[in-house]
N, C-alpha and C positions, 0 to 999 in steps of 0.2 A: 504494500500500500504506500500508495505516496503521501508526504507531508505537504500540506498548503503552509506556505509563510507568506502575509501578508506585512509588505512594509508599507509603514505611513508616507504620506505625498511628501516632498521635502517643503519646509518654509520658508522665507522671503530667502536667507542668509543660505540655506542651502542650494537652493535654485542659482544663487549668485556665483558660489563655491564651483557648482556643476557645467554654469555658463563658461566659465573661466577654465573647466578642466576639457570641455569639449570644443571650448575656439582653441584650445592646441594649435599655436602655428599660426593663426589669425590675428592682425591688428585690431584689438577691441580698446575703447578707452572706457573708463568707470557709466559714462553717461548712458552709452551704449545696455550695459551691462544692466544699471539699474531699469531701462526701459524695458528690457527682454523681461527683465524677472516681474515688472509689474503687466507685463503681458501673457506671462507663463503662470497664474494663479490656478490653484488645481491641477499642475501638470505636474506629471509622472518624470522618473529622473530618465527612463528610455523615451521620454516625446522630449525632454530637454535635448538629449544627444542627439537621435536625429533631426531636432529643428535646427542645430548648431550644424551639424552634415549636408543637409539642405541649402543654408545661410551659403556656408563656404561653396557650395558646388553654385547658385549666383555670383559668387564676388568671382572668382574664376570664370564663369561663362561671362561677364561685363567687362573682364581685362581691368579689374577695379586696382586702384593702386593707393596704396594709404590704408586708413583706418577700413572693418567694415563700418557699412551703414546700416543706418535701420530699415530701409529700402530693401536689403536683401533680406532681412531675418523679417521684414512684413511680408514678401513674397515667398518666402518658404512656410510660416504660418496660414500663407492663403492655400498654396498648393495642399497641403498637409489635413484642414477643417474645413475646405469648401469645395476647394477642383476634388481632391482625393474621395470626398464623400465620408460619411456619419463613421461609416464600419470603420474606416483609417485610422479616423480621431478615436475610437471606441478604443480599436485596436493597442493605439499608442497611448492609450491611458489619460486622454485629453478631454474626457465628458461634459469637466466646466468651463475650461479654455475658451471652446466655442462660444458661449455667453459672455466671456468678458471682453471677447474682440469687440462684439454687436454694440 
């Protein structure tokens, strides 16, 4: 039999911690960072990674050069809870996200 372990959703301070581990490689500056996490509420730490995997495959497809922006991590949240459809967001642990974009 298998064990379920459910871990809790991260908080503001984790979410930011998580931002910061999955722009790996990525110019992010603090401003950035706080915007993602007050856009990532109720998000799961695998929809933080890959909205962060998402973000960077933008700033790479726009030959972006500098900081990212929030440009890309808004169209990776769009692909992700709107283009991708409900199951995506369900999938990636995002159920309230979508309500805080709106």
């Amino acid at each position: 039999m298998d064990q379920a372990i459910e871990f809790p959703l991260p908080d503001d301070r984790g979410r930011g911690q998580l931002i910061r581990l999955y722009a790996c490689g990525l110019p992010v500056d603090e401003a950035l960072i706080d915007a993602v996490v007050r856009k990532t509420k109720n998000a799961s730490a695998a929809f933080i990674k890959e909205l962060m995997r998402r973000a960077a495959q933008y700033y790479i497809q726009n030959n972006c050069k500098g900081l990212l922006h929030l440009r890309e991590v808004d169209g990776a949240l769009e692909e992700m809870l709107f283009s991708g459809g409900s199951l995506n967001a369900s999938l990636l642990g995002a159920s309230g996200v979508a309500r805080e974009m709106a």
